[in-house]
C-alpha positions as a Python dict, from the first residue, in 0.01 Angstrom:
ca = {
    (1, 'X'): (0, 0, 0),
    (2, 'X'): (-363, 20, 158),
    (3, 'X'): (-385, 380, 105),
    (4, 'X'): (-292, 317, -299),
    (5, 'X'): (-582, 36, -286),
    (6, 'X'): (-826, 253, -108),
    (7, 'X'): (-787, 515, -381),
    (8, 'X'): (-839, 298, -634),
    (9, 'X'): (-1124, 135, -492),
    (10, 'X'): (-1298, 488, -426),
    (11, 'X'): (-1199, 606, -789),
    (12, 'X'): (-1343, 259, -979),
    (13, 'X'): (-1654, 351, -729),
    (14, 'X'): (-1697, 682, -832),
    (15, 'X'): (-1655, 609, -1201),
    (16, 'X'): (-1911, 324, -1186),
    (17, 'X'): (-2183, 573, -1034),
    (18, 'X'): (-2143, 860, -1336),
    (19, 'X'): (-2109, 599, -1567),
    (20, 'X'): (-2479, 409, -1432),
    (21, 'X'): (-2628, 829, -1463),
    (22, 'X'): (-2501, 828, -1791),
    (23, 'X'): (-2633, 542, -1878),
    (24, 'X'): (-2934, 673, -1726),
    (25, 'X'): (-2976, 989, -1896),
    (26, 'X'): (-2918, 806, -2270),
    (27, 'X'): (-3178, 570, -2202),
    (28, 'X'): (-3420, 872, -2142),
    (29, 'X'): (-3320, 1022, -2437),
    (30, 'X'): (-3359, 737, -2645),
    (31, 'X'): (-3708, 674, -2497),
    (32, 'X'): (-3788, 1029, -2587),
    (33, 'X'): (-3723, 1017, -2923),
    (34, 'X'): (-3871, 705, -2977),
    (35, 'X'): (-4179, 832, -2830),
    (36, 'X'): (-4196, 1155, -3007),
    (37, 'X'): (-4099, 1005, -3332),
    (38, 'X'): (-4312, 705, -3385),
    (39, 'X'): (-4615, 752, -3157),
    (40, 'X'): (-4672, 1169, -3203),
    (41, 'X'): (-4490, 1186, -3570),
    (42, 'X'): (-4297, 1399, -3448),
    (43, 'X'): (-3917, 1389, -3434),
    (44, 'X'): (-3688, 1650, -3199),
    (45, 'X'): (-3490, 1862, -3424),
    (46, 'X'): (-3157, 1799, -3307),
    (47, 'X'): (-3169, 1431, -3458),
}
């Protein structure tokens, strides 16, 4: 039973971390394109 818990644990940990990079990485894009669109007029061409 502790070695089922243990993996769970570790998983829910590991999941947690990529999600918080994820999260991460979005908000930099977002700030990106915000910055290129409304203070340089200039939007990124993949939006």
């Amino acid at each position: 039973m502790e070695k089922f818990i243990y993996f769970f644990e570790s998983v829910s940990i590991w999941v947690g971390r990529a999600f918080g990079w994820c999260i991460l990485v979005l908000t930099l894009s977002v700030t990106y394109e915000v910055f290129l669109r409304y203070v340089l007029n200039a939007p990124t061409v993949w939006v």
